[in-house]
Structure formats: structure tokens, C-alpha cells
Residue, then its C-alpha position, 0 to 999 in steps of 0.5 A: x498709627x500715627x504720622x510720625x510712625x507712619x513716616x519712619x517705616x515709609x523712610x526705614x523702607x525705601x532705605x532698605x530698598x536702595x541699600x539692597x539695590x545699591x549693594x546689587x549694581x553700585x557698591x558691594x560692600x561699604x558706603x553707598x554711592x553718592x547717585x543712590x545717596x542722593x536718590x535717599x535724600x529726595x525720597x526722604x524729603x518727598x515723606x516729610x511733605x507728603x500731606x497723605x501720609x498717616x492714611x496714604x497706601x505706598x507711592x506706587x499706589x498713591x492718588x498724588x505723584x509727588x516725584x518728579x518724572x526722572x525721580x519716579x523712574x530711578x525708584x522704580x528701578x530701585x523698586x524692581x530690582x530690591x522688592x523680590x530680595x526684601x521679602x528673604x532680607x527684611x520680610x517683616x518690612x516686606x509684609x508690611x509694605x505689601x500691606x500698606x499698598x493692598x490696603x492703604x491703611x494698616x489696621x491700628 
């Protein structure tokens, strides 16, 4: 699989992810808020730099933390809360994710 491809599942993701987590604690329906907005575009900033990320595993098992520390914890919130919920709304994507952070590297 390639960088690109890599790069938007990795994006597709953590959308999904604070989507679900936005939806459960900010906003039920609608647009999300601009707190978890903006937590989307640091994330998805932090993808498009990562120098790892053709053969890297998930962020929470990667070699470099590229967030900074008040970042990480807000994902890992955003984590906790939506990862038992994307395997009945997104279990493909969930699948997958698991995948990539058990292995590191999906087949090709």
C-alpha cells in the first residue's frame, strides 16, 4: 500500500473516531464542535508530516510521538471513548486499525 493510501485511511480514521466522540459528549446531531474541529485538523496535520507512515503501526504504538503532550491526551480521550463504538459503526475501519497496530504494516 502506498503513502497516500496509507495516509487517508489513517485520516479517514481519527475523523471517524472524534466524529463518534464528538456526536457521544459535544454535539448529537449537526456539525461538530469547534474544540474537536480543531483537534481534526492537528491530527490531520500531524499524518501529512509523519515521516513513518507507509510502514508505521497506529500512533499509539509508534516509535515517534509527534503530538505534543496536551494533544496526545485529548486523542487519547477521543480514543477510549470511540474505539469500542467503531467496531458496530465502522467495523471494517475498525478491523483494519486493529490490524495495522498489531502488525505495523498491512499485508499488501
Amino acid at each position: 500500500m502506498g503513502s497516500e493510501a496509507r495516509a487517508a485511511r489513517e485520516k479517514k480514521t481519527v475523523s471517524v473516531m472524534i466524529g463518534i466522540f464528538c456526536r457521544g459528549n459535544h454535539r448529537p446531531k449537526g456539525t461538530m464542535c469547534s474544540e474537536c474541529s480543531d483537534l481534526l485538523t492537528y491530527a490531520n496535520n500531524r499524518v501529512d508530516k509523519c515521516p513513518l507512515i507507509r510502514d508505521k503501526p497506529t500512533c499509539a504504538k509508534c516509535p515517534v510521538h509527534c503530538y505534543e503532550s496536551t494533544m496526545r491526551e485529548r486523542i487519547r480521550a477521543v480514543m477510549r471513548y470511540s474505539g469500542p463504538r467503531m467496531l458496530y459503526r465502522h467495523p471494517i475501519l475498525s478491523i483494519r486499525h486493529k490490524m495495522d497496530g498489531s502488525k505495523g504494516k498491512m499485508a499488501e
